[in-house]
N, C-alpha and C positions, 0 to 999 in steps of 0.2 A: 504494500500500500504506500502509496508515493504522498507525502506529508508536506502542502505549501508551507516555507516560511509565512512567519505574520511581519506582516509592515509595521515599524514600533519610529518614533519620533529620533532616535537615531540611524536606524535604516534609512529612514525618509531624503537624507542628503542636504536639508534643509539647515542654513548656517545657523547656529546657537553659538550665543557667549555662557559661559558658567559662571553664577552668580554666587557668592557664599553667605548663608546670614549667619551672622556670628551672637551668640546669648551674652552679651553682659550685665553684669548685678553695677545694679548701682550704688558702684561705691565710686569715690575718686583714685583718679588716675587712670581706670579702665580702658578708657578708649585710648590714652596715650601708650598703655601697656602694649596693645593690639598694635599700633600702629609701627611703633617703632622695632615691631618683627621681620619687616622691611628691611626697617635703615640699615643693616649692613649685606646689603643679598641684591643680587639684580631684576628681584622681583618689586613691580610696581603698579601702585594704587592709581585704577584710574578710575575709577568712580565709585560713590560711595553715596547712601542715605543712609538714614539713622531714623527709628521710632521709638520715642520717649515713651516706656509705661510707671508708673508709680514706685515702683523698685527695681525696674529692667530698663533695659534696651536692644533693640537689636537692630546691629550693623552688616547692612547688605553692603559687601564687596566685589565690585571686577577686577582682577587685577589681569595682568598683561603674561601671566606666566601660571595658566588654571593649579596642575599640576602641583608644579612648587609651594607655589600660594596655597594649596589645599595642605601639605606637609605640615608648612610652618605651623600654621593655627593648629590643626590638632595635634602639631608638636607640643605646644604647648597647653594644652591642655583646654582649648576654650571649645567649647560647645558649637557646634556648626555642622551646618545642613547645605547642601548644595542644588542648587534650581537652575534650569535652563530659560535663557531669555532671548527677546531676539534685539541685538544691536542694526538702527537704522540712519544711516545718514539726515540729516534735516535737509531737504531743498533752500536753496539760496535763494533771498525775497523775505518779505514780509508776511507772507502765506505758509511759510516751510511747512513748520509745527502743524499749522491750522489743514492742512492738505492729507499731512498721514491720521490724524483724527479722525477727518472726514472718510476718506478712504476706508479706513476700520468699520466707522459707524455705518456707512454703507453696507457691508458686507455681516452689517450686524453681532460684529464682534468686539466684544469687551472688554476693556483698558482696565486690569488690575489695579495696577502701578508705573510709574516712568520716572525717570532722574537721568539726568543730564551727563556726561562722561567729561572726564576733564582733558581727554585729549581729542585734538582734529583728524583722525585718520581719512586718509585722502586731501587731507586742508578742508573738511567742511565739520561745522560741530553735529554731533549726532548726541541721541539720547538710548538707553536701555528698556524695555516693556516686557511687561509681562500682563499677558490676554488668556481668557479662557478656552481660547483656541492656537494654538501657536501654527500649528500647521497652516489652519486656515489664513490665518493671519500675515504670513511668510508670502503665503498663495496671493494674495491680494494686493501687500506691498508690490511685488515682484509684476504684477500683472499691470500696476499702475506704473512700472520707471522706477521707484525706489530702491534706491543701494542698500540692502540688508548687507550686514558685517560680518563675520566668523571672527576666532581667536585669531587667526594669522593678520589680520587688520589690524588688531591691540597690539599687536609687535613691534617694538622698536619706531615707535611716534613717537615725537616731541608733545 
C-alpha cells in the first residue's frame, strides 16, 4: 500500500523566519540579562517586542542566526518557545503598511501580531506577522508582488 506524504507548513516551501518568545519574571535586570547573550557571539537581534503582564513578560525575538540564537537562551536556562512567522518587505510610498493589511483583509485573513525588524534587508524596512493562516497568507502576499523574507534575508544586513 503506497502511503502519500502529508503536506505540513514546512514541506510547503513557503519562506518563514523563526520567532523565539522568551518567559521573563519580572524582576530587574531581566531583559538586560537576555540580551547581552548576544554581546559576545555573532548572533544578532533584529527584532524584538515585549508584552508587559503583572509579574511577567514575554520577549519575542528574530535574531539573524535561528539556530545559535535558539542555543544560547536555552543555554541559559530561560524558558522559550519557538513560532514561525512570515517576514514581509513594506512597499515604498505612503501606502506600504496600508497595502499588505489590505491584501490580508481581503483574503480574509487574520493579523495576530506584527513589529517592525530593525534591519532593511534588500534596503527597504519590512515588519514580522503572525496570521491564522500563514500559508494562506504567504499565498496572497506573493500573488499581490510582495517580497516575503526567509532566514537567509536576516543575514548579514546592516
Amino acid at each position: 500500500m503506497d502511503i502519500e506524504a502529508f503536506e505540513t507548513a514546512q514541506a510547503s516551501g513557503a519562506p518563514r523566519v523563526r520567532q523565539f518568545s522568551v518567559f521573563l519574571e519580572d524582576r530587574v535586570g531581566q531583559l538586560l540579562r537576555l540580551t547581552r547573550l548576544f554581546e559576545t557571539t555573532d548572533v544578532r537581534i533584529v527584532g524584538l517586542s515585549m508584552v508587559y503582564s503583572v509579574d511577567c513578560a514575554i520577549i519575542r525575538l528574530i535574531v539573524d542566526d535561528p539556530d545559535q540564537g535558539h542555543e544560547l537562551i536555552s543555554g541559559s536556562r530561560f524558558p522559550v518557545c519557538e513560532t514561525e512567522l512570515l517576514a514581509v518587505s513594506i512597499p515604498h510610498g505612503r501606502k506600504g503598511l496600508l497595502s499588505i493589511w489590505t491584501a490580508l483583509l481581503t483574503a480574509e485573513i487574520n493579523i495576530r501580531y506584527a513589529y517592525p525588524l530593525f534591519i532593511r534587508p534588500r534596503g527597504q524596512s519590512c515588519i514580522v506577522l503572525q496570521a491564522d493562516e500563514l500559508d494562506g497568507a504567504h499565498r496572497v502576499l506573493m500573488q499581490r508582488d510582495f517580497y516575503v523574507l526567509d532566514e537567509v534575508d536576516l543575514r548579514g544586513t546592516a
